[in-house]
C-alpha positions as CSV (number, residue, x, y, z in Angstrom):
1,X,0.0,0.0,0.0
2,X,1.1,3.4,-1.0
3,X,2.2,6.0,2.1
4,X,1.1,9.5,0.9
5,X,2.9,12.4,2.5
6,X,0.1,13.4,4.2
7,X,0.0,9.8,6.3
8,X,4.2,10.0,6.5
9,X,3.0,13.7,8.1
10,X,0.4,12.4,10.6
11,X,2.2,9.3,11.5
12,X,5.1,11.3,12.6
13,X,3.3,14.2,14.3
14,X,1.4,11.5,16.0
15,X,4.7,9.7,17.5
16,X,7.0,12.6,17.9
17,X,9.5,12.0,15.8
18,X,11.6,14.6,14.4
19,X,11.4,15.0,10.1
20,X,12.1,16.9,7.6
21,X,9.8,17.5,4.3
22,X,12.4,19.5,1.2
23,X,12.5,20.4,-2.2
24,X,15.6,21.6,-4.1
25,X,15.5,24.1,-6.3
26,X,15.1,22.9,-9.9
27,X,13.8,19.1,-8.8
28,X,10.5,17.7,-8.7
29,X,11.2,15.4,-6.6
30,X,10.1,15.8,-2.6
31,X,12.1,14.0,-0.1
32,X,11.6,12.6,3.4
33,X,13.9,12.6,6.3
34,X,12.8,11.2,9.8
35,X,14.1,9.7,12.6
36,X,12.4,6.4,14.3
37,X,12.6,7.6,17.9
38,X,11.9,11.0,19.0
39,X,15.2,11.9,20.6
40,X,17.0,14.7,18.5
41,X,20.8,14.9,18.3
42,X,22.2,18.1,19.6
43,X,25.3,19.5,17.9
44,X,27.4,20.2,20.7
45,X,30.9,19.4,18.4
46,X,30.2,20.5,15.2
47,X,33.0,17.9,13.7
48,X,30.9,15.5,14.2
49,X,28.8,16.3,11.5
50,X,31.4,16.0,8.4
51,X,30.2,12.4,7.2
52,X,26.9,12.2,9.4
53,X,23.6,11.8,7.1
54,X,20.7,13.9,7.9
55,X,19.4,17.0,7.4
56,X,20.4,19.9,9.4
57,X,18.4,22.5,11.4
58,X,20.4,25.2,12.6
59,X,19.6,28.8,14.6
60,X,20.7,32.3,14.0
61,X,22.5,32.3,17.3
62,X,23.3,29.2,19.3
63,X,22.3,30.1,23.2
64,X,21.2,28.0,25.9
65,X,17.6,28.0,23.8
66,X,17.9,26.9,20.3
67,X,21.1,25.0,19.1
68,X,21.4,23.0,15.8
69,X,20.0,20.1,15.7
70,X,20.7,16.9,13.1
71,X,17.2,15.0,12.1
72,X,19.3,11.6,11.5
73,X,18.6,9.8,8.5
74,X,17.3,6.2,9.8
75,X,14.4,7.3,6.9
76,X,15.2,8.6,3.7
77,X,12.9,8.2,0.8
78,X,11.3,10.1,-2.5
79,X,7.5,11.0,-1.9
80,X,6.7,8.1,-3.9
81,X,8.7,5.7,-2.1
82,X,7.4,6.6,1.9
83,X,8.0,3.5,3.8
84,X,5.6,1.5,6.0
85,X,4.3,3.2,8.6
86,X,5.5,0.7,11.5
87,X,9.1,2.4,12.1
88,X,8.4,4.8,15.3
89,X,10.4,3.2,18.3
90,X,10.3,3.6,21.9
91,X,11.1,6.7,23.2
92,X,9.7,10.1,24.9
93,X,9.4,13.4,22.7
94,X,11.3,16.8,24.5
95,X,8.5,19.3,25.3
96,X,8.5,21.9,23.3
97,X,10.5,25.3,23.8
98,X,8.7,28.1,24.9
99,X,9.5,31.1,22.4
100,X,8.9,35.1,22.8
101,X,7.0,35.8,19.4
102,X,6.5,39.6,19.7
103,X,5.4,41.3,16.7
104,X,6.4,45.0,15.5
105,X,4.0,47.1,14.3
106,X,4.7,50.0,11.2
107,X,5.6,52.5,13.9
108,X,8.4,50.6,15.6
109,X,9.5,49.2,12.8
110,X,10.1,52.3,11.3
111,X,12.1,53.8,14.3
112,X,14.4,50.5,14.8
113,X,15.1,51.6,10.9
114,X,15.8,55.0,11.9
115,X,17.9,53.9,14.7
116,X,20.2,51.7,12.6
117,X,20.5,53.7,9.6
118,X,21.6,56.5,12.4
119,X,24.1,54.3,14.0
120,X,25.1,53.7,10.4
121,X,26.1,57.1,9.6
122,X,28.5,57.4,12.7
123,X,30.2,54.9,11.4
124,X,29.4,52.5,14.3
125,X,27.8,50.1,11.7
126,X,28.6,49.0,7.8
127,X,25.0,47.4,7.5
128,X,22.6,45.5,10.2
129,X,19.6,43.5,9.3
130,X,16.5,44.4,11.0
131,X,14.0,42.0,11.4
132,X,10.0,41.3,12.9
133,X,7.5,38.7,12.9
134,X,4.5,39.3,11.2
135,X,1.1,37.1,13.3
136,X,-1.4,36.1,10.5
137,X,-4.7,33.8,11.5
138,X,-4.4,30.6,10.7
139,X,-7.4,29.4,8.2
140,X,-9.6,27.1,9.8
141,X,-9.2,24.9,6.5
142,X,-5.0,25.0,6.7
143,X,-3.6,22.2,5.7
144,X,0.1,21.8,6.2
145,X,1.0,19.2,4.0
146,X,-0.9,20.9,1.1
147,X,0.6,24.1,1.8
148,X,4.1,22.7,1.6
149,X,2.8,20.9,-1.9
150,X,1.2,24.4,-3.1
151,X,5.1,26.2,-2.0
152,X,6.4,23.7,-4.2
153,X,4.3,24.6,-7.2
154,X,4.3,28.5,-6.7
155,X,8.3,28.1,-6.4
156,X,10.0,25.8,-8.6
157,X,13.5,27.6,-8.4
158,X,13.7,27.7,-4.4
159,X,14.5,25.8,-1.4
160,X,10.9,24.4,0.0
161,X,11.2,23.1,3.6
162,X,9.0,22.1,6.1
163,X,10.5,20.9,9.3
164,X,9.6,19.4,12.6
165,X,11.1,18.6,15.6
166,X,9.4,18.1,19.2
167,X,11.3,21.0,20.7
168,X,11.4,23.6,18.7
169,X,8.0,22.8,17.0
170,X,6.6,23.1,13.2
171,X,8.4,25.7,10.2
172,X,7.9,25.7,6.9
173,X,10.0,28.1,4.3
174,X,10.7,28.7,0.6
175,X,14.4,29.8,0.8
176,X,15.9,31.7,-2.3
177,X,19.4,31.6,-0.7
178,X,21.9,29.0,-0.5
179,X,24.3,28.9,2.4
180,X,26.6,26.5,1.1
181,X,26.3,23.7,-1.8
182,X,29.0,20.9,-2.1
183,X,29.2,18.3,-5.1
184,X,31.2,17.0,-7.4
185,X,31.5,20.0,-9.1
186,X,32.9,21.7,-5.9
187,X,31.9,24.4,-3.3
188,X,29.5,27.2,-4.4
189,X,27.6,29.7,-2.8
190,X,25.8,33.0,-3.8
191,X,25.7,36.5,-2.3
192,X,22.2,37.6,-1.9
193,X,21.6,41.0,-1.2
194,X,19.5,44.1,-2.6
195,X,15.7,43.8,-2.9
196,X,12.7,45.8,-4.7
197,X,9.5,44.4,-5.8
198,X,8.8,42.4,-8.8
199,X,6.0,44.7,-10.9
200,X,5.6,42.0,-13.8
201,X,7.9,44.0,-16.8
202,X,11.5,42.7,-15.6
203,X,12.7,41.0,-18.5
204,X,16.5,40.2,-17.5
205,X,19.5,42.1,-18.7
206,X,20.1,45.1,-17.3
207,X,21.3,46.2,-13.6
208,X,20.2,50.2,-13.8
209,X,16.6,48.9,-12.2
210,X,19.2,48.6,-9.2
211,X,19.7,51.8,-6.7
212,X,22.6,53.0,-4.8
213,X,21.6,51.5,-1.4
214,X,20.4,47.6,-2.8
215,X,24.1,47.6,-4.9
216,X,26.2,48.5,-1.6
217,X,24.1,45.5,0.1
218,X,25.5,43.6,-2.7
219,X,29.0,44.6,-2.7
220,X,29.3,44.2,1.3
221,X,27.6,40.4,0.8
222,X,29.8,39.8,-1.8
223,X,33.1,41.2,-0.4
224,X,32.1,38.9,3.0
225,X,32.0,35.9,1.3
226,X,35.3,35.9,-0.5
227,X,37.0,37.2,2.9
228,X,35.4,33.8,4.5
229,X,36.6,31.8,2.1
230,X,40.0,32.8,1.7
231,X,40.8,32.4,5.7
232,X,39.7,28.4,4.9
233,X,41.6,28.5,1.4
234,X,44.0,30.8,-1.2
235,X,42.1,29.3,-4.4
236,X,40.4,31.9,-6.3
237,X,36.4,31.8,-7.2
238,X,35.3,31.9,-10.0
239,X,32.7,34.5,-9.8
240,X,29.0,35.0,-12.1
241,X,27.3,38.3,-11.4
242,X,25.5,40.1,-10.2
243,X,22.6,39.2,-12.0
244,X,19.1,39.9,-11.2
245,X,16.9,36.5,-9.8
246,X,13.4,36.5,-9.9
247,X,11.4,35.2,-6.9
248,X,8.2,35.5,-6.9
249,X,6.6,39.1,-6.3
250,X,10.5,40.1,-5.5
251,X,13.4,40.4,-7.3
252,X,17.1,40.1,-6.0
253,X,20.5,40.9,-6.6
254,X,22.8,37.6,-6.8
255,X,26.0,36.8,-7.4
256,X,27.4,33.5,-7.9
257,X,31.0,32.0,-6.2
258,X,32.4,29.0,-7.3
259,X,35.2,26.6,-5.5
260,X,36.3,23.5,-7.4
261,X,39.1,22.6,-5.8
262,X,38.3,22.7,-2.1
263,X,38.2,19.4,0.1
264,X,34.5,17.9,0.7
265,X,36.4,17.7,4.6
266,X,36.3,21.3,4.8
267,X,32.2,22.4,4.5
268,X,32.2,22.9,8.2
269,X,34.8,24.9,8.1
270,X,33.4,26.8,5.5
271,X,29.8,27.5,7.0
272,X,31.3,28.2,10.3
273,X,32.8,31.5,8.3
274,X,29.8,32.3,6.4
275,X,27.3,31.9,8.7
276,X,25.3,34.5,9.4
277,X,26.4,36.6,6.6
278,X,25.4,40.2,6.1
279,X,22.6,39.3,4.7
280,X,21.0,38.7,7.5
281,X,23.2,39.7,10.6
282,X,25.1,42.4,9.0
283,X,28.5,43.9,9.8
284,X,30.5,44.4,11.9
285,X,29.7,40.8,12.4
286,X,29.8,40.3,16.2
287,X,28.7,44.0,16.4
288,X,25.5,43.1,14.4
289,X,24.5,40.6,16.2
290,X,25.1,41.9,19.7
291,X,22.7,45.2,18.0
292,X,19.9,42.3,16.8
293,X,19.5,40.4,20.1
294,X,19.3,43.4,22.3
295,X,16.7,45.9,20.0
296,X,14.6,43.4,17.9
297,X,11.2,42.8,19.6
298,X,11.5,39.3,18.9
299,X,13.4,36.4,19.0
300,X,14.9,34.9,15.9
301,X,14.9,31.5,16.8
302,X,15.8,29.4,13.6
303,X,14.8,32.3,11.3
304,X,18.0,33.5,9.2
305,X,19.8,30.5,10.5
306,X,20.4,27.7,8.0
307,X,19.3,24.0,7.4
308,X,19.2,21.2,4.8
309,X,20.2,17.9,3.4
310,X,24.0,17.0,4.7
311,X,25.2,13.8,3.0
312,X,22.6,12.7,1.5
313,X,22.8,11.7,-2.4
314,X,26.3,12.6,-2.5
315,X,25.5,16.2,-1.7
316,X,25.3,18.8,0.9
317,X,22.6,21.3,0.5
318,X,22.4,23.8,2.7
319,X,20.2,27.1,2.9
320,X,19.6,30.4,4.7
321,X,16.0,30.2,6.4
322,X,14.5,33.2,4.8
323,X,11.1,33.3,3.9
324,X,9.9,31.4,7.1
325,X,6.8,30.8,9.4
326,X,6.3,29.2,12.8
327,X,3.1,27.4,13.0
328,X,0.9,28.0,16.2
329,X,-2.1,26.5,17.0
330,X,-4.3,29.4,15.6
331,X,-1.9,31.7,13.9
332,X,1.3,31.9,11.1
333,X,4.0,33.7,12.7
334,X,6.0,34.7,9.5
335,X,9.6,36.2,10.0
336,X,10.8,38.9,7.3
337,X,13.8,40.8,7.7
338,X,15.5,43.8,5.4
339,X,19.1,45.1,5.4
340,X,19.9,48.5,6.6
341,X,22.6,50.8,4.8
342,X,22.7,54.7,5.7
343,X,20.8,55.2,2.7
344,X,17.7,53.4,4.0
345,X,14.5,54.7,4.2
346,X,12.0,53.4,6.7
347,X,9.0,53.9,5.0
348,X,10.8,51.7,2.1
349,X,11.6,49.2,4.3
350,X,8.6,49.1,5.7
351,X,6.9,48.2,2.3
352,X,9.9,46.1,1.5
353,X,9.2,43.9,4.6
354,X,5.6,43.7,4.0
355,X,5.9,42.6,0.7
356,X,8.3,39.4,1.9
357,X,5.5,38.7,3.8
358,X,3.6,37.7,0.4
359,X,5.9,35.4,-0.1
360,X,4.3,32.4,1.9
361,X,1.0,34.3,2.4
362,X,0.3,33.9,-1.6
363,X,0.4,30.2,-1.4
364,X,-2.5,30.3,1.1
């Protein structure tokens, strides 16, 4: 008998086991990762993870709260091929953590953008992402499993997740951004940075649609990431871009990197340097981040940290949770986030961060 992804869902919800529904970019196939007891494995030594197989949930900031979590590979399978559902073993779920999900309103959104961009202009700051949850109510008639499936339609070119794990509960995301990819081919990775809405007559080409502020975003992403590869090696990228990438109702800035002739043994060492780049923390990096825990509204949790496949089909996949919700029992808490030069203007970001929003809301 045939397991649909739905049953694979409720089976594991059911038994608290940790999983992992995804989607690469480009495939049609969805894939299945779960664990047959409910016991996650926390990443306390991060070496451990070079040849494990699993997919990978990490946090913005590792605290005594969230940490990154592995979702072990005991089940891997295509949607078509779900195994039988008779694989759960003994074992008591972790209750789940309790998270401070405080939403900002247009007003104090606005002056937090005020704030940085000040900051910015004394020099204190090069760039700092500011980011809010938005609360939506949940549908009475949502579905997650068919939400996930209509994500997957409405984006064919990014990362679709939808994750689970007993303590840090239920996301889902369509991720434009890769972290880090490893294959065959090598290392690559993209700098994503610079943002204004898609109005339907982009046709490709040309850059001038771009403004001062969204090209310095790019520029400090860009200049990050070969910095955080050259302290793990001296060989040179080879570098596409910037190009303009469609997604959805937005449309980014992108630039390719490519390494081919970096060892597979030196991913970790790779991410540890990347992560969080600009593009979500901003820099100075520790600065950034010290600015982000104590003046957002909210905690991040595993919003603009990173997760994926590690190991599995001969790859490592990993992307930048952007584009992300928290399910609650009655509402979607959606995380959005924009970067802040000295040229920003909150009213801008305002709008900017609303219309991220979109991004999951249209596949309602």
């Amino acid at each position: 008998m045939k397991v649909s992804l739905q049953q694979f869902f409720d089976y594991c919800g059911a038994n608290n086991l940790p999983f992992a529904f995804y989607r690469l970019p480009g495939a049609k196939a969805i894939k299945a990762v779960a664990q047959k007891n409910p016991q996650l494995k926390k990443i306390a030594d991060k070496k451990g993870l070079l040849y494990a197989k699993g997919f990978l949930f990490a946090p913005f900031k590792e605290d005594e709260k969230f940490s990154s979590v592995l979702i072990t590979a005991e089940v891997f399978a295509d949607e078509q091929k779900l195994p039988e559902l008779n694989f759960a073993t003994d074992g008591k779920g972790t209750k789940e953590e309790k998270f401070k999900l405080k939403e900002a309103g247009e007003s104090s959104y606005k002056k937090l953008v005020k704030k940085i961009a000040g900051e910015i202009n004394t020099g204190t700051y090069k760039k700092v992402v500011a980011a809010r949850v938005a609360k939506k109510e949940k549908p009475k008639d949502f579905k997650v499993v068919s939400f996930f499936k209509n994500l997957c339609k409405k984006y064919p070119n990014v990362f679709v997740s939808l994750v689970y794990t007993p303590q840090y509960g239920l996301w889902i995301g369509a991720s434009p951004e890769i972290l880090l990819n490893v294959d065959s081919q090598g290392f690559k990775t993209y700098s994503l940075a610079g943002t204004i809405s898609n109005k339907g007559t982009f046709k490709g080409g040309s850059l001038r649609i771009w403004g001062k502020k969204e090209k310095e975003e790019q520029k400090i992403v860009s200049d990050y990431i070969i910095k955080a590869f050259k302290s793990v090696s001296k060989e040179p990228a080879v570098i596409k871009g910037p190009e303009t990438m469609k997604a959805g109702k937005l449309l980014h800035l992108r630039t390719t990197f490519i390494y081919d002739a970096i060892p597979h043994s030196q991913w970790l060492q790779v991410v540890e340097q990347l992560h969080p780049t600009p593009a979500v923390a901003g820099l100075p990096k520790k600065e950034a981040i010290d600015f982000i825990v104590k003046h957002e509204k909210t905690e991040r949790g595993f919003y603009s940290g990173y997760l994926g496949p590690v190991n599995l089909d001969r790859e490592i996949n990993l992307y930048v949770n952007l584009r992300c919700m928290k399910v609650l029992k009655n509402k979607l808490a959606l995380f959005v986030g924009c970067g802040i030069t000295g040229d920003s203007k909150p009213v801008d970001e305002w709008r900017e961060s609303e219309a991220k929003t979109l991004t999951l809301l249209s596949a309602l």
